[in-house]
C-alpha angles and dihedrals in degrees: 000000000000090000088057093043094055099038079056092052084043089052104049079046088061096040094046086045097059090047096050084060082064106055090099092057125093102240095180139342107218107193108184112200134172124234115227110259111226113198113189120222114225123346136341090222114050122186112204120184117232110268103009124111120269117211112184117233089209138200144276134222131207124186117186083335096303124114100269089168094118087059092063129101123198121204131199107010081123087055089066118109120193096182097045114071109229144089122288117176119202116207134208118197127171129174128209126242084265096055103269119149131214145188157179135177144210123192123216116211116191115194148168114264085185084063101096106149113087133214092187096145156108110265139182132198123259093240093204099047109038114092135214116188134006092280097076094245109161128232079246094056088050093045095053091046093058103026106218104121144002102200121031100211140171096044088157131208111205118181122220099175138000102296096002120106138182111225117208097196124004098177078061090232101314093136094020106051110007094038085036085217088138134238096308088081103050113109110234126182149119137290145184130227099202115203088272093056097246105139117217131193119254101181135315141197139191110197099199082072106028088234144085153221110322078208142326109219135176090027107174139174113209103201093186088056107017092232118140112197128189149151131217145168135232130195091341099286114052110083124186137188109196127190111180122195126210099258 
């Protein structure tokens, strides 16, 4: 028992010896460092009536507890037209005294009081009406010819403000549901139903390609029959007529 006791001693001499060759290495460098704390004033989601005035309600910045706000730097308040419908994000970004950045956001929506009829909805495409290409070829003729659906359905309409709509899907499932790619590509936006009931496009992604609409034109809101009808265009060479019924 003694022997094992002292190879033990023996050993612990060894280990502590080699680490003690390495006292003069720099085994790690640890930096702390504190983030800047943003703390957005009012809502992240403003709604601004056309026309009126817009004040900011701004944004405050902590760093380690103490007042930073002088550090900050906003970007695109000037951007922000009252008198134009449509989104404008502000943005608020500070960086600590080690480089590292922060930031917070607040999104300005400007929209139509006078807009009063509203598209809020489920829709499908009239098959048979709706039109993809120059050739005149229908939705249906596509859909027969790949045989992936019958019927495109839930292209939804969801209002944010009077007159300004999320669209879940604008090429009304041409990718999604007759191609059968999936939702991501699906083009989703934003568009604007004006007081004569012409709908116009705000902006509008499709995540499978990183990119959007090259344009939305003729959009149209027909109250008598709930239709709502439009063409765009996408990369320069895709064309569509779409012509949407209430579900």
């Amino acid at each position: 028992m003694k022997k094992v006791i002292l190879f033990g001693i023996a050993l612990c001499a060894m280990v502590l010896g080699f680490t003690s060759c390495n006292d003069d290495d720099t085994l790690s460098d640890t930096t702390l460092t504190y983030y800047v704390d943003l703390q957005l004033q009012g809502e992240d989601f403003t709604l601004v009536p056309l026309g009126s005035t817009y004040t900011d309600a701004g944004c405050k910045a902590e760093l380690s507890g103490e007042d930073y706000s002088s550090h900050m730097v906003t970007e695109g308040l000037e951007d922000v037209d009252v008198n134009k419908v449509g989104f404008y994000e502000i943005t608020y970004s500070a960086i600590n005294p080690d480089g590292y950045p922060a930031s917070v956001s607040r999104t300005v929506c400007v929209y139509d009081p006078s807009v009063t009829t509203s598209i809020a909805g489920s829709y499908q495409p009239d098959m048979a009406a709706t039109k993809y290409g120059t050739r005149g070829y229908t939705f249906a003729d596509y859909a027969a010819s790949y045989g992936n659906t019958a019927q495109c359905t839930g292209i939804t309409f969801t209002e944010k403000a009077p007159g300004i709509y999320y669209v879940n899907d604008i090429f009304a499932g041409w990718y999604n549901q007759i191609r059968a790619y999936g939702t991501r590509y699906c083009m989703t936006g934003y568009m604007n139903l004006d007081a004569e009931n012409n709908l116009h496009l705000l902006s509008s992604y499709i995540s499978g390609w990183s990119d959007g609409l090259d344009y939305v034109e003729d959009g149209k809101y027909d109250p008598a029959t709930g239709q709502i009808t439009y063409s765009l265009s996408y990369a320069g060479v895709i064309f569509m007529d779409i012509v949407l019924n209430k579900e």
